[in-house]
RODRENMAR-39075 format. One record per atom (N, C-alpha, C, CB): residue in one letter; atom name; x, y, z. Coordinates in steps of 0.001 Angstrom, whole numbers. Glycine has a CB too. Example, Ala and Ser with C-alpha at 12.3 -4.5 7.8 and 13.67 -1.06 7.14 Angstrom:
a|N|13190|-5690|7800
a|CA|12300|-4500|7800
a|C|13200|-3300|7800
a|CB|11308|-4473|9046
s|N|12850|-2250|7080
s|CA|13670|-1060|7140
s|C|12900|30|7870
s|CB|14084|-598|5725
This chain:
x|N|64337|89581|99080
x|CA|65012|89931|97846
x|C|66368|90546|98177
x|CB|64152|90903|97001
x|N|67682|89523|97280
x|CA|68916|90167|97410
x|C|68982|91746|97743
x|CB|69576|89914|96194
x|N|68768|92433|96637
x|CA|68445|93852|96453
x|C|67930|95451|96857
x|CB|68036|93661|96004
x|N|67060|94578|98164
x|CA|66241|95064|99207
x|C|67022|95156|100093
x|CB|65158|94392|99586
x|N|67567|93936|100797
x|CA|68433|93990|102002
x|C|69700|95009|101606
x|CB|68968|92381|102425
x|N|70526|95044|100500
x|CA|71269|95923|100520
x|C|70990|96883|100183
x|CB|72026|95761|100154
x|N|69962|97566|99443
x|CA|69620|99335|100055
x|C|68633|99224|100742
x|CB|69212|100614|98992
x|N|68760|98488|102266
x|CA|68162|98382|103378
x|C|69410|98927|104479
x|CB|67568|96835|103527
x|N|70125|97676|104223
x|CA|71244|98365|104636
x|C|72137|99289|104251
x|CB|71774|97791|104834
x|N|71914|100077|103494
x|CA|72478|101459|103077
x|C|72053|102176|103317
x|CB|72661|101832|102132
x|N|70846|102054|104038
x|CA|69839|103730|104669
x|C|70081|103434|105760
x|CB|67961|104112|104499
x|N|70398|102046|106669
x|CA|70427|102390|107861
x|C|71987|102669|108063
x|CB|69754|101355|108737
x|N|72865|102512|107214
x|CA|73907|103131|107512
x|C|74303|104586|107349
x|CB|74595|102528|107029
x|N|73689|105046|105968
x|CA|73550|106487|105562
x|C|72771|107455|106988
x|CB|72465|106481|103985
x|N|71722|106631|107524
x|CA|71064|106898|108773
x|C|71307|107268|109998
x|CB|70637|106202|109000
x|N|72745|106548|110448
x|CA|73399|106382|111670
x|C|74065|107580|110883
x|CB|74188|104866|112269
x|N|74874|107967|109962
x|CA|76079|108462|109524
x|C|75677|109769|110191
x|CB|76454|108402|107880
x|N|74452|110118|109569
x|CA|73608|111677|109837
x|C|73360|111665|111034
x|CB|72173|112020|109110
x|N|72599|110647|111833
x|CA|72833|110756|113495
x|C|74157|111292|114235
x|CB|72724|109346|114050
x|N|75092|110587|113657
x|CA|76067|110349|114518
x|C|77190|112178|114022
x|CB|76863|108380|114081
x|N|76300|112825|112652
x|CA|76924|114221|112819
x|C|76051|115192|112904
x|CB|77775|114604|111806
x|N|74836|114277|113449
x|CA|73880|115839|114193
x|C|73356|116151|113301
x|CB|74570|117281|114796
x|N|73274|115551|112214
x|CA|72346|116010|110852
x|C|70679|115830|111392
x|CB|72719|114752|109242
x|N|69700|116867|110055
x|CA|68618|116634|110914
x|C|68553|116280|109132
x|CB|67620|117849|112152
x|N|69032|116173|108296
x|CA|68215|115479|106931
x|C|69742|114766|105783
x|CB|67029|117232|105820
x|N|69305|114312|105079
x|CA|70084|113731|104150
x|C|70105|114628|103358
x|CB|69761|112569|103637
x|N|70886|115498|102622
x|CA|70551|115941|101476
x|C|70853|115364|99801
x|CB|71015|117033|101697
x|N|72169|114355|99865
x|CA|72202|113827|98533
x|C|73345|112517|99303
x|CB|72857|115137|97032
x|N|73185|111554|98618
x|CA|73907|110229|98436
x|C|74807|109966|97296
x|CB|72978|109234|98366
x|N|75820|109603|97295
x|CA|76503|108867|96220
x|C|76699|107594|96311
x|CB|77620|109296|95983
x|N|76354|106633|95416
x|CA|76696|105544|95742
x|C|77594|105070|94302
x|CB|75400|104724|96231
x|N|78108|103774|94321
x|CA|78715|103296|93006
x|C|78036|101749|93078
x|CB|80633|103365|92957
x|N|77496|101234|91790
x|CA|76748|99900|91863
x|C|77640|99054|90900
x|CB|75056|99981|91363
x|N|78264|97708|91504
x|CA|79116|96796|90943
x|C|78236|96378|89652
x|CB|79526|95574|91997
x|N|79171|95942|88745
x|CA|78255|95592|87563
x|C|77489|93925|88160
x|CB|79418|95448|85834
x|N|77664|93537|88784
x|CA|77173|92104|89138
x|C|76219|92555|90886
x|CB|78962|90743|89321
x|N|75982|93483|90643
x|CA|75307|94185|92122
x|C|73517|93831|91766
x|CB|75732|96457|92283
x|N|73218|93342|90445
x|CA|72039|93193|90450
x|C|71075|94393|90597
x|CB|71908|92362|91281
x|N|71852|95544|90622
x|CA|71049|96972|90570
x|C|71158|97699|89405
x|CB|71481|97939|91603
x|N|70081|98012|88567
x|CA|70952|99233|87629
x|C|69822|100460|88163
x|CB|71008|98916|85381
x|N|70611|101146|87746
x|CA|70282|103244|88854
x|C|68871|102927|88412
x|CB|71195|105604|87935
x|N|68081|103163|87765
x|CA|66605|102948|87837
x|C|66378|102127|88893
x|CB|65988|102371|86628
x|N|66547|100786|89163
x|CA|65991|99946|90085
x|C|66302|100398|91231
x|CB|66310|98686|89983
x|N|67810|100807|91408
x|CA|68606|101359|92788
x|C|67398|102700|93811
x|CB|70462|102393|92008
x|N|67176|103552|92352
x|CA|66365|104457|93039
x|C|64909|104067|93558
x|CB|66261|105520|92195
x|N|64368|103423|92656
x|CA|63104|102872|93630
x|C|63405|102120|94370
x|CB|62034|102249|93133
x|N|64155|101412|94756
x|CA|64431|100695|96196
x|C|64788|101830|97245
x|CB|65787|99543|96116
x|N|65561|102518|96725
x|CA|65815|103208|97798
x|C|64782|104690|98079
x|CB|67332|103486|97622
x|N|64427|105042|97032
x|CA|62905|106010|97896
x|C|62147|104730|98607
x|CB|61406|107002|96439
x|N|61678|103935|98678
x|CA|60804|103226|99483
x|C|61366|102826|100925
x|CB|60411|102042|98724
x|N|62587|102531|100804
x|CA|63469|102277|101687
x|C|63913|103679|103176
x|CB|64672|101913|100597
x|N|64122|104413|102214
x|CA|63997|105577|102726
x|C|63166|106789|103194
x|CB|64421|105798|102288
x|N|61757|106595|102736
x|CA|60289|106797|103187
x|C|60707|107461|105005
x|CB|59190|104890|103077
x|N|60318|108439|105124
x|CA|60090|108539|106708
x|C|61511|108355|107773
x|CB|58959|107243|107091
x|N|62645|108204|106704
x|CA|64166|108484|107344
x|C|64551|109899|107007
x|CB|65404|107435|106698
x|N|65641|109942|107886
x|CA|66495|111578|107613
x|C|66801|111297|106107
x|CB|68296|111957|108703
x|N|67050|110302|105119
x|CA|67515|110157|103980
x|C|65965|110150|102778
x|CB|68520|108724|104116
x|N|64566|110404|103411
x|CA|63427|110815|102567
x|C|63833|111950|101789
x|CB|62189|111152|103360
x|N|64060|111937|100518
x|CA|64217|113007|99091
x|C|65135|113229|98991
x|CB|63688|114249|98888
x|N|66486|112703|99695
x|CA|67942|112866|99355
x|C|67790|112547|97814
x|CB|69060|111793|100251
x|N|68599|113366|97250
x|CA|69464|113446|95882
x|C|69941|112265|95861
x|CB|70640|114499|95734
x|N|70358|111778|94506
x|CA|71131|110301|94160
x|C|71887|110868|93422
x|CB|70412|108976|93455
x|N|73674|110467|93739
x|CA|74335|110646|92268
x|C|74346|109311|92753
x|CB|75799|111666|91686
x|N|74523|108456|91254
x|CA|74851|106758|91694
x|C|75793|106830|90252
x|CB|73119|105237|91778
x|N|76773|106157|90391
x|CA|77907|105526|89171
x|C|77476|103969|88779
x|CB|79747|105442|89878
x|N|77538|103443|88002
x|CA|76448|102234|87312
x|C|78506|101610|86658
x|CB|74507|103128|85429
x|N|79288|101008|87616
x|CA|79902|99694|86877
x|C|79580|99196|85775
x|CB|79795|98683|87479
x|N|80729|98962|84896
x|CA|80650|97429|83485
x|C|81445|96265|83981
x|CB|81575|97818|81652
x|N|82301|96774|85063
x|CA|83229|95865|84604
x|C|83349|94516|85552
x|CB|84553|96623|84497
x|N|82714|93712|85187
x|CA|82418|92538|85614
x|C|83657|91623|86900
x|CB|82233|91837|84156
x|N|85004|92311|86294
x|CA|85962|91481|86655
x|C|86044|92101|87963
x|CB|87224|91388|85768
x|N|85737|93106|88399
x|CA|86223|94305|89571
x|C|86116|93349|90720
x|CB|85101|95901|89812
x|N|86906|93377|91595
x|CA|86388|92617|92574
x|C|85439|93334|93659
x|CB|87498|92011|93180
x|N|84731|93957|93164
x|CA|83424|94960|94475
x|C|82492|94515|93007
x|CB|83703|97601|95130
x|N|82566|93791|92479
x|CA|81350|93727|91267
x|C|79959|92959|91834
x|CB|81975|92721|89780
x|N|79996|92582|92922
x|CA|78635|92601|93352
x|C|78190|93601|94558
x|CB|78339|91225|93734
x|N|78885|94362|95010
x|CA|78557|95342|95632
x|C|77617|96514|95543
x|CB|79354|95622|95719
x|N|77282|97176|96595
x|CA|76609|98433|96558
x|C|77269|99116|97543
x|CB|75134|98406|96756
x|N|78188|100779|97141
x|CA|79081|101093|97920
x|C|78937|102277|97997
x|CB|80189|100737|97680
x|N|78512|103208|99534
x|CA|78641|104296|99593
x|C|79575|105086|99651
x|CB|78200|104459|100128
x|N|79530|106171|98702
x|CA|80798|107017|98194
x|C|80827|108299|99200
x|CB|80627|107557|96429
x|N|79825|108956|99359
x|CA|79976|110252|99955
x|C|78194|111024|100199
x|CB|81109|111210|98748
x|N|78263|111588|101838
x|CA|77137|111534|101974
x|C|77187|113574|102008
x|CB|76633|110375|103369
x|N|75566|113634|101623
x|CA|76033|115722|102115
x|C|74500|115679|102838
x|CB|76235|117568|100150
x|N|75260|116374|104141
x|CA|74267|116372|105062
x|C|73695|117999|105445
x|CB|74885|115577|106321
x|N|72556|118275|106423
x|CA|72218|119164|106531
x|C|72128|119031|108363
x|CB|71118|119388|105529
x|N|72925|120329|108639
x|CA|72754|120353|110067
x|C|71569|120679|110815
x|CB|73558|121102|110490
């Protein structure tokens, strides 16, 4: 499933991010979802608690921004905005 693979690959990048600053947990995510991203924030979040199960990013916070605008050119995207980590 489209949908899977990309907040698949958003935990393992959110994942490395916290590795790579010595974080020992995720504490909140921002992401922004293209209106043609095939995600809306309900779906986004259960993909991504499951996804995130048993990573430094298990119970991170979600702010997520939910796109309209079809024309955007990131309108099928899923794009991480800003991560807050815990040392």
């Amino acid at each position: 499933m489209h949908e899977t693979g990309m907040v698949r690959d958003l935990i393992r990048h959110v994942v490395r991010a916290a590795e790579a600053n010595g974080a020992h947990r995720v504490l909140e995510v921002k992401v922004w979802l293209g209106a043609l991203s095939h995600l809306s924030t309900g779906h986004f979040r259960e993909h991504f608690e499951s996804e995130a199960r048993g990573t430094l990013a298990e119970g991170a916070r979600l702010s997520v921004t939910e796109s309209s605008d079809t024309s955007d050119p990131r309108a099928q995207s899923l794009l991480l905005e800003s991560l807050e980590l815990e040392a």
